[in-house]
C-alpha positions in Angstrom: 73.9 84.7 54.6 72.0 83.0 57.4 71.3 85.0 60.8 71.6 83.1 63.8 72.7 82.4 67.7 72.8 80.2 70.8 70.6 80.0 73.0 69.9 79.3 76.7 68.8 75.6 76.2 66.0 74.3 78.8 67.2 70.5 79.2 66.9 67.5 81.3 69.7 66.5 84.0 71.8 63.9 82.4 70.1 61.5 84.9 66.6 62.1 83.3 67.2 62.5 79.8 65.8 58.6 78.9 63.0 59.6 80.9 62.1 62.9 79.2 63.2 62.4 75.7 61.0 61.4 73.3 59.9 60.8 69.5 58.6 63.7 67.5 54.8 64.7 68.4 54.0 63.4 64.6 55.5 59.8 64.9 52.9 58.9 67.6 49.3 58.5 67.4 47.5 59.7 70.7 47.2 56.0 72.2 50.8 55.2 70.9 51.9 58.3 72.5 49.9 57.4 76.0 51.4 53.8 76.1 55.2 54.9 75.9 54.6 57.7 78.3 56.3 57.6 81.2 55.6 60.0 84.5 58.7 62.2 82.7 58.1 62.0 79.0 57.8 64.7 77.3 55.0 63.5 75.6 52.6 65.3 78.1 53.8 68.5 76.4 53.7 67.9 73.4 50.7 65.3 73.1 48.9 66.6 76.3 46.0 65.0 75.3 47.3 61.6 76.9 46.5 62.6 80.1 43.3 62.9 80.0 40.9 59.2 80.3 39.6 58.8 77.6 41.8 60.4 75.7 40.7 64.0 74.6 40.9 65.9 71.4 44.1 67.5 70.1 42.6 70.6 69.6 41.0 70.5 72.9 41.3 73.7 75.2 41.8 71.7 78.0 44.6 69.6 76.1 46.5 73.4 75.2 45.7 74.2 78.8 47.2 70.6 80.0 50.0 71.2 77.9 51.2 74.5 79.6 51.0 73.4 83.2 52.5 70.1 82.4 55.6 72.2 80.9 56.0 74.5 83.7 55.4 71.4 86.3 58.3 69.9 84.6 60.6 73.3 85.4 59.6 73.2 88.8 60.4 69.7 89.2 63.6 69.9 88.0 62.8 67.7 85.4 64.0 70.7 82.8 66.3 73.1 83.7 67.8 76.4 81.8 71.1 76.8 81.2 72.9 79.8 83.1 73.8 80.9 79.2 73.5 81.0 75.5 75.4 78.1 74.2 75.6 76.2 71.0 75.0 72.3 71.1 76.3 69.5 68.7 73.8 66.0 67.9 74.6 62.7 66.4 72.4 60.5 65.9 73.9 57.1 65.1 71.7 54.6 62.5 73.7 51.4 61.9 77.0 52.2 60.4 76.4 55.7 59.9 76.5 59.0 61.6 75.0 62.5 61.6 76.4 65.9 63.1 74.1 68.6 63.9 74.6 72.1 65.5 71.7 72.7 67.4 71.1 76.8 67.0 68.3 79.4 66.7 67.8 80.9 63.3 65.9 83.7 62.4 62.2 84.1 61.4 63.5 86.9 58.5 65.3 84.4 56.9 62.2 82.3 56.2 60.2 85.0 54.8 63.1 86.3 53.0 63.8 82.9 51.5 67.1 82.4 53.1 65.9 79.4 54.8 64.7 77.5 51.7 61.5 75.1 51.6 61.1 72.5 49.3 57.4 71.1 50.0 54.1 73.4 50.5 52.9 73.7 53.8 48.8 73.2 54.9 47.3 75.8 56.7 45.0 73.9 59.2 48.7 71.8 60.3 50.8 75.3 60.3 47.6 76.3 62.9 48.1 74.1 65.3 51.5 74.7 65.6 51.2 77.7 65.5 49.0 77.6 68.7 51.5 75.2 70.4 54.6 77.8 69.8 51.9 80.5 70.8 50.8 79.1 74.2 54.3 77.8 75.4 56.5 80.9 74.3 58.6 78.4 73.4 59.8 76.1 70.3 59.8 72.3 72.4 60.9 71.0 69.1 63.2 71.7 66.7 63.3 71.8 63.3 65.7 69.7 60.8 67.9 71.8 58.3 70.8 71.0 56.4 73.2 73.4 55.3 76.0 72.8 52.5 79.3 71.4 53.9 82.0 73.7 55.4 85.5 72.7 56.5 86.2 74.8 59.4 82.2 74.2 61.1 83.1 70.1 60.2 86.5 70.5 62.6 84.5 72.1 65.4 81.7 69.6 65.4 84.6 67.2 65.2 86.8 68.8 68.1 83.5 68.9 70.3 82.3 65.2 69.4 85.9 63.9 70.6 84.8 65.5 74.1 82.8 63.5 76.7 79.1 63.8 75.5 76.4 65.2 77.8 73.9 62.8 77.0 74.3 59.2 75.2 71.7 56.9 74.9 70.0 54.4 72.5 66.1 54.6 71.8 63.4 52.2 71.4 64.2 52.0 67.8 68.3 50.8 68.5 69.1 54.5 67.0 72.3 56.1 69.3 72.2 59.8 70.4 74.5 61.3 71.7 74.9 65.3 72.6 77.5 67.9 73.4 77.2 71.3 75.3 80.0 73.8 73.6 80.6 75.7 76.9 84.0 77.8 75.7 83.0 81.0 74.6 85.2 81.6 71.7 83.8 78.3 70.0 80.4 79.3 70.4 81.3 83.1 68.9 83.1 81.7 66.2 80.4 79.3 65.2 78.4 82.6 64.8 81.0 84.3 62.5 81.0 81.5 60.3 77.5 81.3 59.8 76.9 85.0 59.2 79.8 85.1 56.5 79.9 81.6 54.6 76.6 79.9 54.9 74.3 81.5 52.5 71.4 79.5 52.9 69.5 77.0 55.5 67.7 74.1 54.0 64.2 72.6 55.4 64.9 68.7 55.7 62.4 68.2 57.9 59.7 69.9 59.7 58.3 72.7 57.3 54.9 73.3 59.1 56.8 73.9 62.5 59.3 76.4 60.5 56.6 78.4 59.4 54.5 78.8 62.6 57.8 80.1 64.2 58.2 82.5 61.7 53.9 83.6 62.2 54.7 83.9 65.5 57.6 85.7 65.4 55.8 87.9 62.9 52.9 88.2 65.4 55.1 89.0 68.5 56.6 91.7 66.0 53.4 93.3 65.0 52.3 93.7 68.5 56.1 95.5 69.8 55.8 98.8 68.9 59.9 98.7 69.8 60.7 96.1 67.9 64.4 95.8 66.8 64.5 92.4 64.8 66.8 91.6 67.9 64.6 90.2 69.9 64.5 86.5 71.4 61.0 85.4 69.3 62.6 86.4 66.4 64.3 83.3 66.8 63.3 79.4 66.6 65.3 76.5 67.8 67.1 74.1 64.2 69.3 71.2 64.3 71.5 71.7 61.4 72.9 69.3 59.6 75.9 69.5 56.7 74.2 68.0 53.8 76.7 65.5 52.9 76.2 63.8 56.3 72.7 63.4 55.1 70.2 60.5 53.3 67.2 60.6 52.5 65.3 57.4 52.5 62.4 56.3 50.1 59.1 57.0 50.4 56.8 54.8 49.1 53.0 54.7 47.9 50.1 51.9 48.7 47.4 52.6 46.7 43.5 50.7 47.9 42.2 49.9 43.9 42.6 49.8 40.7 40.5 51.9 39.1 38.0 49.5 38.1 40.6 47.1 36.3 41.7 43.8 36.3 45.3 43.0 37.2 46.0 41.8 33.6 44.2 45.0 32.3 46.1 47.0 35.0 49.4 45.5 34.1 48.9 46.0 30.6 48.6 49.9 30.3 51.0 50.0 32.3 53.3 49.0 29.1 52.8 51.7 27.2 54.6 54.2 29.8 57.3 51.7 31.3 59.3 48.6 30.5 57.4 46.0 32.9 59.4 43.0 34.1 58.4 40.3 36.3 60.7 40.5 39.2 59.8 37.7 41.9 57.1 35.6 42.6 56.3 32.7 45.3 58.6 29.5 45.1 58.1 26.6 47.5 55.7 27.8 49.5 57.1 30.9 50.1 56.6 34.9 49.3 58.4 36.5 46.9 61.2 38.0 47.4 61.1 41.9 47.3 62.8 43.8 44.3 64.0 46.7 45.0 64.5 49.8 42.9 68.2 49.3 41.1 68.3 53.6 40.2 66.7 56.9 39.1 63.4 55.8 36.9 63.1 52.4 38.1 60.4 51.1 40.3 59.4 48.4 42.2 55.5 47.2 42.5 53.8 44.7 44.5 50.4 43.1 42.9 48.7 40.0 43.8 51.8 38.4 45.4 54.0 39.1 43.0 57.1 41.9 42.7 57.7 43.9 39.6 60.1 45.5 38.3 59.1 49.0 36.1 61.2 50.6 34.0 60.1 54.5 32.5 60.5 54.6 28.9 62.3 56.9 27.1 60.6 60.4 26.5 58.2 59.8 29.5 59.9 62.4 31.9 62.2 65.5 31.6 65.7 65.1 32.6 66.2 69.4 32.4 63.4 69.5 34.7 64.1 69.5 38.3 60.8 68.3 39.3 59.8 66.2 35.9 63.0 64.5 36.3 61.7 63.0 40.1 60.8 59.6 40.4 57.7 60.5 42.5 56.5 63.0 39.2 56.8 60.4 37.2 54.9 57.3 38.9 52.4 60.3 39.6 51.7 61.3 36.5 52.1 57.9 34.3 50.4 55.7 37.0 48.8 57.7 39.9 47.2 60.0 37.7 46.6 58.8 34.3 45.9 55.2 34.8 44.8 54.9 38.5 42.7 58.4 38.8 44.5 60.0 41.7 44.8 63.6 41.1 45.5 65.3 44.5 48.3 63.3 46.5 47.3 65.6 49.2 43.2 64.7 49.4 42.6 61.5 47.7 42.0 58.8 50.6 42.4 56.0 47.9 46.5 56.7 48.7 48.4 56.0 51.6 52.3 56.6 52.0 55.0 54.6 53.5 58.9 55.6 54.9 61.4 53.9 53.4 62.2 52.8 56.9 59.6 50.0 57.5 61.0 48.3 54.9 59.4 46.6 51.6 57.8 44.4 53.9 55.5 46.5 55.0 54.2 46.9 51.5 53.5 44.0 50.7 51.7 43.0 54.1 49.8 45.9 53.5 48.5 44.1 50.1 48.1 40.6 51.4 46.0 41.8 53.8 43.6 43.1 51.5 43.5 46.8 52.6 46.1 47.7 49.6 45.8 46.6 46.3 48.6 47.3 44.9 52.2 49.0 46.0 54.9 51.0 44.4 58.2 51.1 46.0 60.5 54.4 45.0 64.4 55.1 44.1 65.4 57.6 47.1 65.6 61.5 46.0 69.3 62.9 46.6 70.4 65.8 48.8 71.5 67.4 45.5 68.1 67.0 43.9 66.3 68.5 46.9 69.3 71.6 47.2 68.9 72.3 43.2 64.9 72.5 43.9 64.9 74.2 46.4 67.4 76.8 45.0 65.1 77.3 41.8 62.5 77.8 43.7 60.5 75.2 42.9 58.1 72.9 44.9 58.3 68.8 45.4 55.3 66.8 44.9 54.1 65.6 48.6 55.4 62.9 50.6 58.5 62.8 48.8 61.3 62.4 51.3 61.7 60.9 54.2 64.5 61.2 56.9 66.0 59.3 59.4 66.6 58.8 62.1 63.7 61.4 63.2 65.3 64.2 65.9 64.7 63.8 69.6 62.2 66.1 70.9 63.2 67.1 74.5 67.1 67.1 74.7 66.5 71.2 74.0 64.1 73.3 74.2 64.0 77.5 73.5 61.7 79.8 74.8 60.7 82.9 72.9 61.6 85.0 75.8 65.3 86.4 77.5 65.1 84.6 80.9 
């Protein structure tokens, strides 16, 4: 079962929270990030490097150093305050027509490394570094982490109970997403939220953000090795999750723009192709206008975008491995049939001949990306399910990269947890 606890949250007044809360340090580039800035925004934590004309390097002392004082001139502002106790916290984020619920909580760093907290991507090194440094120098997780955990009746009726209450903090971002968040202040709630988790959930699940999970749990591990007292107990053993019940969950496509061919013509292209898939012309440009984009219709369809034209790619039978969880994946397959054995690509990770795009710019942004001559050609992806990532992750096994993508992305700055008891 999963190990974990409230926390005393550092948080804006209601009054800031617009002002302070921000996207995700990975959504921004630096001189995205300096534009939205405002005098309040978080954003000088957690890209620090925005304060500095012209605009210094990420792995800059100076931008580490920035990013400390900026984060304890915020506390003496009053700009983020602690709580006077440990609390548990319900999320929603609101994207169109549908909602998510998350219990914002600390779980443990021994649930990581004892594969409680399951992982269904690999993590880089050089990226789990720098978090690590940011966790390191702060003593505190500014972010959270995005879990999911499977459905339970009794944790849906609290996060209902709570979410009928008067929120702490409403508001709708720059992207028209709603969220809105709740302090549980009655003790016996936040104990028995606790209970539940300790003796029915038997597992956390990594939706989001494995590289800042894992420098949490180094750090924790680091702060262990250097406590000659150490109990297990202690507040770094803990990192700051918003967990979400899976069901509540969807994950969005996440789609591949690729800059060549691989020396081939479109008509030669097009034609290996049809050895591996049923290839159908989809849409192309009537009266003046683009084609319409076609969209995957299920599991082991695909969509491409070539010359200005959609397509429509079906994998034939005994291309993949329905048995196997990851040679039954839609990104496997377009990897190893296409990716791999027609256009060359062999490391998703390395090649720069590869970009990737979120289902949530839209099929649009595919095929400007091809019409404008930087992408030659674009595939378009059926989304994996929450049960597809749960049964990998619970076999242990790995997803290729850049295979899901959620939304909407979690708010960095309506909690934050330091790594110490005060």
């Amino acid at each position: 079962m999963v190990r974990v606890k409230p926390f005393s949250a550092i948080r804006p007044p209601r009054k800031l929270v617009t002002e302070v809360a921000c996207p995700p340090y990975d959504v921004l580039n630096s001189q995205e990030a300096k534009k939205m800035a405002g005098e309040k925004s978080l954003l000088h934590i957690t890209r620090p490097e925005i304060d500095f004309d012209p605009i210094a390097g990420e792995h800059e002392q100076r931008t580490y150093d920035r990013a400390v004082e900026n984060f304890k001139t915020w506390q003496k502002n009053g700009w983020l305050v602690r709580e006077d106790k440990e609390k548990y916290y319900i999320y929603a984020q609101t994207m169109g027509k549908r909602t998510q619920y998350g219990i914002v909580l600390c779980a443990h760093t021994d649930d990581y490394a004892n594969g409680v907290i399951k992982k269904h991507e690999l993590t880089r090194k050089d990226k789990e570094d720098d978090r690590m440094i940011h966790v390191r120098i702060q003593n505190a997780n500014i972010e959270p982490v995005f879990f999911a955990f499977k459905d339970h009746a009794e944790l849906g009726e609290i996060i209902a109970r709570t979410a009928a209450g008067a929120p702490e903090y409403k508001f709708t971002d720059e992207n028209n997403f709603i969220h809105t968040f709740w302090v549980i202040n009655d003790d016996a709630v936040n104990a028995r939220i606790t209970e539940i988790f300790t003796n029915d959930i038997d597992a956390f699940y990594v939706a989001d953000g494995h590289h800042r999970t894992a420098a949490a749990a180094r750090v924790g591990a680091e702060k262990k090795a250097q406590n000659p007292n150490h109990t297990g107990d202690e507040e770094y053993n803990y990192f700051m999750a918003v967990c979400f019940p899976e069901s509540q969950l969807k994950i969005l496509d996440y789609n591949r723009v690729v800059k060549d061919l691989n020396g081939l013509s479109p008509e030669e292209f097009l034609k290996s192709m049809e050895e591996d898939f049923e290839v159908t012309l989809a849409s192309k440009p009537r009266c003046g206008r683009p084609a319409k984009p076609y969209s995957p219709t299920g599991l082991h369809n695909f969509s491409m975008y070539l010359g200005d034209k959609w397509y429509s790619l079906t994998a034939k039978s005994g291309r993949y491995d329905d048995s196997d969880p990851i040679g039954v994946l839609d990104v496997t397959i377009l990897s190893n049939l296409v990716l791999d054995k027609i256009l060359g690509i062999k490391d998703l990770r390395t090649d720069k001949r590869i970009d990737f795009v979120g289902g949530i710019r839209g099929l649009g942004e595919l095929s400007r990306r091809v019409d404008s001559g930087e992408m030659k050609v674009a595939f378009a992806l059926y989304p994996v399910s929450m049960q597809q990532l749960i049964n990998i992750a619970d076999t242990g096994n790995i997803m290729p990269p850049k295979t899901t993508w959620f939304e909407p992305k979690l708010r960095s700055g309506l909690a934050i947890h330091t790594l110490d008891e005060n």
